[in-house]
N, C-alpha and C positions, 0 to 999 in steps of 0.2 A: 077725546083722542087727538092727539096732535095730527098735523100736517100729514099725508103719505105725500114722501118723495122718492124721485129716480135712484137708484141706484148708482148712481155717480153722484148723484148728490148728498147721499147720505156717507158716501165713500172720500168725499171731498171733507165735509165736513169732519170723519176721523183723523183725515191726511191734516188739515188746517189746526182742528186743536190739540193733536199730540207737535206739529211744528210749535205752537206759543209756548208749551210746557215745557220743551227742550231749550227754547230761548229761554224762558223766565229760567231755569235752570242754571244757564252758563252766567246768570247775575250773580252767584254765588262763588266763594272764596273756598276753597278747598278745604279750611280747617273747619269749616261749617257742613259742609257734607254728613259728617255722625257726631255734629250738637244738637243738644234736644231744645231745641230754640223755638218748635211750631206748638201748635195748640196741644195740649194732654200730652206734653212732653216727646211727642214723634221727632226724629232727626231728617234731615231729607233723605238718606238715603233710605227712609223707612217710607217714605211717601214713591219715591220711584218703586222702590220692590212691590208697594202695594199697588201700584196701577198697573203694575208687569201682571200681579197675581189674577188680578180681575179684568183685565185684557183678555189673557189664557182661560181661566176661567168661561165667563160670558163666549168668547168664541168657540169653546168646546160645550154649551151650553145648545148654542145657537146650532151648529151643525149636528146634532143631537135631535134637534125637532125639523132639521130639513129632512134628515135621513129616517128618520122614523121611530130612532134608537131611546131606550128607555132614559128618562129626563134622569139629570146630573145631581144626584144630593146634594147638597150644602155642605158647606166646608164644615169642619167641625168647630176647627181654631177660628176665633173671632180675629176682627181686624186689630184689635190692639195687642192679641198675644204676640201676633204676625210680627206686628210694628217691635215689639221687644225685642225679637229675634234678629228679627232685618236690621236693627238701629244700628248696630257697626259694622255691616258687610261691607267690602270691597264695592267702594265705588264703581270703578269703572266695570267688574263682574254686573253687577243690578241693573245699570247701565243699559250695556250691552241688550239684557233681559227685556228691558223694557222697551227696546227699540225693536228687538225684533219679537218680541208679542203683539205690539203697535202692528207690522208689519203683515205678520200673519192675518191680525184682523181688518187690515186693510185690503188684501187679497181677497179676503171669506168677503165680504161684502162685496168688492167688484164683481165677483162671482155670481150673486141672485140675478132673479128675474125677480122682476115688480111682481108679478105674483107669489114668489114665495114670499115677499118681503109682505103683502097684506093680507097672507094668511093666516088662520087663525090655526094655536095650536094648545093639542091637550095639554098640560102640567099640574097633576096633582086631581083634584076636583071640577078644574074650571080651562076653559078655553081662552084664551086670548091669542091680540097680536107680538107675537114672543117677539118675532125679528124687528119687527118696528121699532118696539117699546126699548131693546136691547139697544140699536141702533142709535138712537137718541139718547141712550141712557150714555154709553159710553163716549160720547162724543162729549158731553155735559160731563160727567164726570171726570175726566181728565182737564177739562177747563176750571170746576172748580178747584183742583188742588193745585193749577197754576197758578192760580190766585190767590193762594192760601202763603205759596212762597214769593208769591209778587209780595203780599202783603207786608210778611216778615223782612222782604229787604229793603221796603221803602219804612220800616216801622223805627220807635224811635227809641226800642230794644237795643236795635243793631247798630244807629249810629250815635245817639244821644245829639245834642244838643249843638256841640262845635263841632264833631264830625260830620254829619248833615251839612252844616253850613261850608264845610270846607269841600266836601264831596262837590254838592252843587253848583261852586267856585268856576271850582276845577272844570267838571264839564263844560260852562259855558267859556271857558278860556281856551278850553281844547278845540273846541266847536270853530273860535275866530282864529285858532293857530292854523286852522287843515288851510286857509286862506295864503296865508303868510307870503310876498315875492310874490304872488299872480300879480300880472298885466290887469288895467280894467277893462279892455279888450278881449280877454279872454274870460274875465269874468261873466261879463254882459254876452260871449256868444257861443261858447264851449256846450252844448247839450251836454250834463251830465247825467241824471236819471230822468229817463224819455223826454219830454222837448224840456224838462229844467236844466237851467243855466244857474250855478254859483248865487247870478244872482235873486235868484226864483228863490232857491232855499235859502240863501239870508232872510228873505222878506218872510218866509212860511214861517221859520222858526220864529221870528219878531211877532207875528200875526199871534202863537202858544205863548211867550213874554210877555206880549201886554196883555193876553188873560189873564193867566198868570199873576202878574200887577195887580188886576182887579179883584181877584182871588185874595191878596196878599193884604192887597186895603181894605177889604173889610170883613176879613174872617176874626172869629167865629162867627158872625152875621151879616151872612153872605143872603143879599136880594137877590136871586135866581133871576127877578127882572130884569136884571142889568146886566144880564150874559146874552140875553139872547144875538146878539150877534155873532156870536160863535157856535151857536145850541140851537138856533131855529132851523137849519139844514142837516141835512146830512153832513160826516165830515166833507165829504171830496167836491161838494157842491160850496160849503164854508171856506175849505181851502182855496178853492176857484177863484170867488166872491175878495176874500179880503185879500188874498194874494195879488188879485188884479186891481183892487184901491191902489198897491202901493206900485204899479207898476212906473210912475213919475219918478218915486224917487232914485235919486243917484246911489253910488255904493259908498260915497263919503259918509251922507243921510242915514242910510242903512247902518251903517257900521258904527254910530254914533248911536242911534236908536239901541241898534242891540247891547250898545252897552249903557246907557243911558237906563232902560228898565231891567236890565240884570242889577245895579245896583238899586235901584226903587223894590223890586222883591227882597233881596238880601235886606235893604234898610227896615221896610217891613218886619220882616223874620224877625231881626234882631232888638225891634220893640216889643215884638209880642211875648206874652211870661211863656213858661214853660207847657201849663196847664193848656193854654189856649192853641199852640201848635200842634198839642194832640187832641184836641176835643174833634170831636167827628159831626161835618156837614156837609147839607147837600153843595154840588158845584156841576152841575148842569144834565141835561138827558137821565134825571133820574138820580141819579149816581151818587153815595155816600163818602167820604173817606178824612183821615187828617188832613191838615195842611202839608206835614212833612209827604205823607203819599202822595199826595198830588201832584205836588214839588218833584219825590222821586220820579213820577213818571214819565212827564215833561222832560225831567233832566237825561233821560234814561233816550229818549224820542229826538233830544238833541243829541247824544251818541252817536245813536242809528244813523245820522245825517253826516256827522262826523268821520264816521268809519265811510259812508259811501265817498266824500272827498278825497279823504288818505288815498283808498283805492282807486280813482282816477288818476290821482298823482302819481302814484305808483304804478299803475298802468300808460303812463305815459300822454294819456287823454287829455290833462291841464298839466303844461309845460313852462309855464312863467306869462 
């Protein structure tokens, strides 16, 4: 039996994995919404209708054994009839659905007491912990089918071979454009997310580049040994750590670096054959995936840094 936790813990955790879903979600192009581009032919909007279905579901399930009420039959319609039906609904309708089912069952959970949550209850012939099990189930579940569309948008389905390489370009061009006209002055003293400064995040993203690099040189036959500097912590403890190696360098240094190993991964990329960028291995804490995935999600991580920049700029926070 896994973990019993608080009820804000377990409430947290639906709150945190339906947020990833909804990001990994907005990675997507609208014309992709109802193509059948994921596994057994599902479109995404077949994968939101069915996490809305069993959202609703599982919490009307759930409040069914708090309350005493006789337990909820089983659907009849399997999940792939489902998925046929749902494959070209109105995006933004399913949407909608799926956020506020999310919603709903984030409510029903704030709502226990620790004791209902490690009670046991009847269903069918046998007793169990119905709300525990539920609780964890649907937390996890919704994390898998994030990752099932992380998958498909970092896969090399979606961008093959030069689109990949051009995507990835881009992002790291975009990442040194949010730069552009600041002061070093203001780079070096501007907090822009909590005590980071401009120049914190050059160096953080450089610190994922030259993994990345390492990644890049000797995949498909990647020594796990030779990550551990990035793998033996936790992230935020590894962030600390190799962030603060580079805290000497200047933002010339930096600025040179980052571009410096954005071309060393590209040049990589574009020795390796076709077969070898999608062959699948490990690359650290466990963790399986292509080279193009990996790539995407770094790339996807310098975005995120990206977009927090613009928005300082825009918000008037870094001024020149």
């Amino acid at each position: 039996m896994s973990e019993l936790r608080t009820p804000d813990e377990y409430t947290e955790r639906l709150v945190q994995s339906y947020r990833r879903f909804s990001e990994v979600l907005a990675l997507l192009e609208p014309e992709e919404y109802t193509a059948a581009c994921l596994p057994d032919g599902w479109t995404p909007v077949a994968i939101v209708a069915h996490v809305a279905f069993w959202d609703d579901f599982q919490r009307r399930r759930m409040e069914a054994a708090v309350t005493g009420a006789a337990p909820l039959a089983r659907p009849i319609e399997d999940n792939d009839s489902r998925a046929a039906t749902d494959g070209s609904r109105a995006w933004e309708e399913v949407l909608a659905q799926a956020d506020a089912n999310r919603q709903k069952l984030v409510d029903f959970s704030r709502s226990l007491t620790p004791a209902q949550i490690a009670a046991h209850y009847r269903e069918g012939d046998s007793e169990r912990p119905v709300i525990q099990n539920l609780l964890e189930q649907m937390a996890r579940h919704v994390r898998e089918h994030a990752q099932t569309i992380h998958n498909y948008c970092g896969s090399w389905q979606r961008w093959g071979r030069a689109g990949f390489r051009a995507f990835y370009a881009r992002q790291s061009w975009n990442f040194l454009d949010t730069i552009s006209g600041l002061s070093e002055e203001t780079c070096l003293t501007v907090p822009v997310v909590g005590d980071w400064r401009v120049r914190d995040m050059l160096a953080h993203v450089l610190v994922w580049d030259e993994y990345c690099y390492e990644l890049a040189r000797q995949w498909p036959s990647v020594d796990v040994a030779t990550l551990t500097r990035w793998t033996e912590d936790g992230f935020d403890q590894v962030n600390e750590r190799l962030v603060g190696e580079k805290a000497e360098m200047g933002m010339i240094d930096l600025l040179d670096a980052l571009v410096t190993f954005h071309r060393r991964i590209l040049r990589h990329y574009d020795k390796l054959p076709d077969e070898a960028i999608q062959t699948v291995a490990e690359y650290g804490w466990g963790q399986k995936d292509t080279l193009m995935g990996v790539l995407y999600g770094i790339a996807t991580h310098t975005t995120e840094h990206a977009a927090q920049l613009y928005e300082a700029r825009r918000d008037g926070l870094l001024t020149g």
